[in-house]
C-alpha positions as CSV (number, residue, x, y, z in Angstrom):
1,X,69.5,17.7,39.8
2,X,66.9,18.4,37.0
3,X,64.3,16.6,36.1
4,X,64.4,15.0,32.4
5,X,60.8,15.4,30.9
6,X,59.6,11.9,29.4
7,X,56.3,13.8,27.9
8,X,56.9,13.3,24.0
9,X,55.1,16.5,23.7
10,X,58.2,18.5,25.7
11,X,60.6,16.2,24.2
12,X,59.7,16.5,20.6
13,X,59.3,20.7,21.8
14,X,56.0,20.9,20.7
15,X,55.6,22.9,24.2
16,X,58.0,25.4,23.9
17,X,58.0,25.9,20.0
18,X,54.5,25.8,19.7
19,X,52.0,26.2,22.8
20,X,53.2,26.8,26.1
21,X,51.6,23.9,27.3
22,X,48.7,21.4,27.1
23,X,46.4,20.7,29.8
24,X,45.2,16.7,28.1
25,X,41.8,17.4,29.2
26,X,40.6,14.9,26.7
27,X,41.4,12.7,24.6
28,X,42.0,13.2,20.7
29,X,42.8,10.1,18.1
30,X,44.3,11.0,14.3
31,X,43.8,8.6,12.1
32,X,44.8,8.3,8.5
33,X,43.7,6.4,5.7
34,X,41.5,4.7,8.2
35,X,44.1,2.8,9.7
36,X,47.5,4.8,10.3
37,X,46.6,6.7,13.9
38,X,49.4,9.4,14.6
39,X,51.7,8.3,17.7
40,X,53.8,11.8,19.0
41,X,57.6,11.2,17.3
42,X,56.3,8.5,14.8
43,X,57.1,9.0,11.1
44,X,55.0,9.4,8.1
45,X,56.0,9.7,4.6
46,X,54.3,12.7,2.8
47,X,52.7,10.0,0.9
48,X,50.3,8.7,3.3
49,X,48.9,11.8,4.4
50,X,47.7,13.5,1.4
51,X,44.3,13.6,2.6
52,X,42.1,14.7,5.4
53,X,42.9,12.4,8.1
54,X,40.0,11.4,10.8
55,X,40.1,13.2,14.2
56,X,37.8,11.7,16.8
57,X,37.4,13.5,20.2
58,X,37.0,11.4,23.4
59,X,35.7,12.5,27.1
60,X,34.0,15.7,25.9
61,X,30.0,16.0,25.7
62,X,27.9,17.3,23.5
63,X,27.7,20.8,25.5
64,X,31.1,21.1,24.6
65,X,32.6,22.4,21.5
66,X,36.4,22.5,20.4
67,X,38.8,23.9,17.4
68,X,41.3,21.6,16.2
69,X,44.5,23.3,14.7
70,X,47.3,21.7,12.3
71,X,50.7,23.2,11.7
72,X,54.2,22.7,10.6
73,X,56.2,24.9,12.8
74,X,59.7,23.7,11.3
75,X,59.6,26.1,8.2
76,X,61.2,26.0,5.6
77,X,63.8,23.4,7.4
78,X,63.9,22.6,11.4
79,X,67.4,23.9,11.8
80,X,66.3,27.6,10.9
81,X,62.5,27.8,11.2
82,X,62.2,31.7,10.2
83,X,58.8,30.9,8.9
84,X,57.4,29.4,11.9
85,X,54.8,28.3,12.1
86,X,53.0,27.1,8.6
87,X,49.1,26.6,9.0
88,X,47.6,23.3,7.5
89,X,44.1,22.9,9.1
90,X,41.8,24.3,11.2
91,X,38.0,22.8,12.3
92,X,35.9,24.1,14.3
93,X,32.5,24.0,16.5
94,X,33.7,20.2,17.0
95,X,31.2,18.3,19.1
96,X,32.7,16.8,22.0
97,X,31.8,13.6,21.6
98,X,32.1,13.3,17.9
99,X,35.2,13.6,15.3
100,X,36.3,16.8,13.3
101,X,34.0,15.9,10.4
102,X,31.2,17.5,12.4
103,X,32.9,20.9,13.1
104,X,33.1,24.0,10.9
105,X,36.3,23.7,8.4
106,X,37.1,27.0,7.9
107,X,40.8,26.3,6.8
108,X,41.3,23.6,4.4
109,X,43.2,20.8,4.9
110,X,46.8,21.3,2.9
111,X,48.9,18.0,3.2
112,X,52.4,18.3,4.2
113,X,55.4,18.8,1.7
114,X,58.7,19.2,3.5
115,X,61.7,19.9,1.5
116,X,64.3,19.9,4.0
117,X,64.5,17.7,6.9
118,X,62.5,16.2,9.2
119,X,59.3,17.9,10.1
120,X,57.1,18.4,12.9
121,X,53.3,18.3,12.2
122,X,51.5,19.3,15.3
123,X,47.3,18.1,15.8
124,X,45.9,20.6,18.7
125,X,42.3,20.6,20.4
126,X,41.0,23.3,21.9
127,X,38.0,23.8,23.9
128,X,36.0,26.6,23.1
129,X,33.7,28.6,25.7
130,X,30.7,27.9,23.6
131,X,29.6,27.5,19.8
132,X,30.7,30.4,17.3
133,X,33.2,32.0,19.5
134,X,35.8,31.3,17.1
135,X,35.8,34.6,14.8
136,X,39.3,35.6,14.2
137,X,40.1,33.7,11.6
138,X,43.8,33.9,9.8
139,X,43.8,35.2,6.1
140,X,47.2,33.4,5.2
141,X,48.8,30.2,6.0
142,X,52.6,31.2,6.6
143,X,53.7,32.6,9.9
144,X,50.8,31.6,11.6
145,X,50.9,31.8,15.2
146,X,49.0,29.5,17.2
147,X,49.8,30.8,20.4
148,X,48.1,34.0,19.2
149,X,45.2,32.7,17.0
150,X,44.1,30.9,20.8
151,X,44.5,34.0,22.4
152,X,42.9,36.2,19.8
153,X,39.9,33.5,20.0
154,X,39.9,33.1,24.2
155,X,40.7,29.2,23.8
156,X,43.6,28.9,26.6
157,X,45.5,26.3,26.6
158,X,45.1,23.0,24.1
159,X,43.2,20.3,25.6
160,X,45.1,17.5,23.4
161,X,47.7,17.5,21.3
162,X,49.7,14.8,19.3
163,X,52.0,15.3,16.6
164,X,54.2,13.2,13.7
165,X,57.2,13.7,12.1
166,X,57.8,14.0,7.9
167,X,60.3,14.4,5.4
168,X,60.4,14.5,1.8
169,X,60.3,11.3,0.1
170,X,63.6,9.9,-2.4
171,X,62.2,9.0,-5.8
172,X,63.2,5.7,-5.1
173,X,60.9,5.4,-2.1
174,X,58.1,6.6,-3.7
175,X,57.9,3.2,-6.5
């Protein structure tokens, strides 16, 4: 008999589209507008997450230093993602005991605008081995790869992950 996965991250195929797993060596909150934290599966309207949200980091210490990677990977609809995946953020040189506003942004924050259907936006942390180490950086924002950009940068495995769904706001909801 198999075994039915209850990890929202294998449910909601974040592992499996995305990364090929996560190892939730610590622990990551996203918060937006200072008071809407990101649960894995819970909605958001495109509305409430035009800006920057806050990303705090829990368990690390302040030896430690991770990357934190945003993407869409349902491009440009989750029923035929041929663009997968699209790149929204990426921080890094993250303290580990402090939140994302402390790192290195070296992709800007781009809020999400689906157009057709419900999307995924994925938050992943990475540790990295030490300060710096994170060199390749991507040049474009459409088929990004994350599996890739962590090899390419020696990151392994995310350490934390969460992730919400979006879709394009009616007219009507938007009043």
């Amino acid at each position: 008999m198999a075994r039915i996965s209850s990890d929202p991250l294998v449910v909601g195929r974040v592992i499996g589209d995305v990364v090929d797993n996560v190892t939730q060596a610590v622990k990551m909150t996203v918060t937006y507008n200072s008071n809407k934290q990101v649960y894995n599966g819970h909605e958001f309207f495109p509305s409430a997450v035009t800006i920057k949200p806050k990303v705090d980091v829990h368990g690390g210490d302040m030896r430690s230093f991770f990357t934190l990677v945003m993407t869409d990977p349902d491009v440009p609809g989750p029923s035929d993602p041929y663009l997968r995946e699209h790149l929204h953020w990426i921080v890094t040189d993250i303290p580990g005991t402090t939140d994302a506003t402390f790192g290195q942004e070296i992709v800007g924050y781009e809020m999400p605008r689906p157009n057709i259907g419900i999307h995924r936006f994925v938050f992943m942390l990475f540790k990295q081995k030490r300060r710096g180490s994170v060199v390749s950086v991507p040049s474009y924002r459409d088929q990004f790869n994350t599996r890739m950009f962590a090899h390419e940068n020696d990151l392994g495995l995310p350490v934390a992950a969460v992730f919400f769904n979006c879709q394009r706001e009616t007219a009507a909801r938007r009043r």
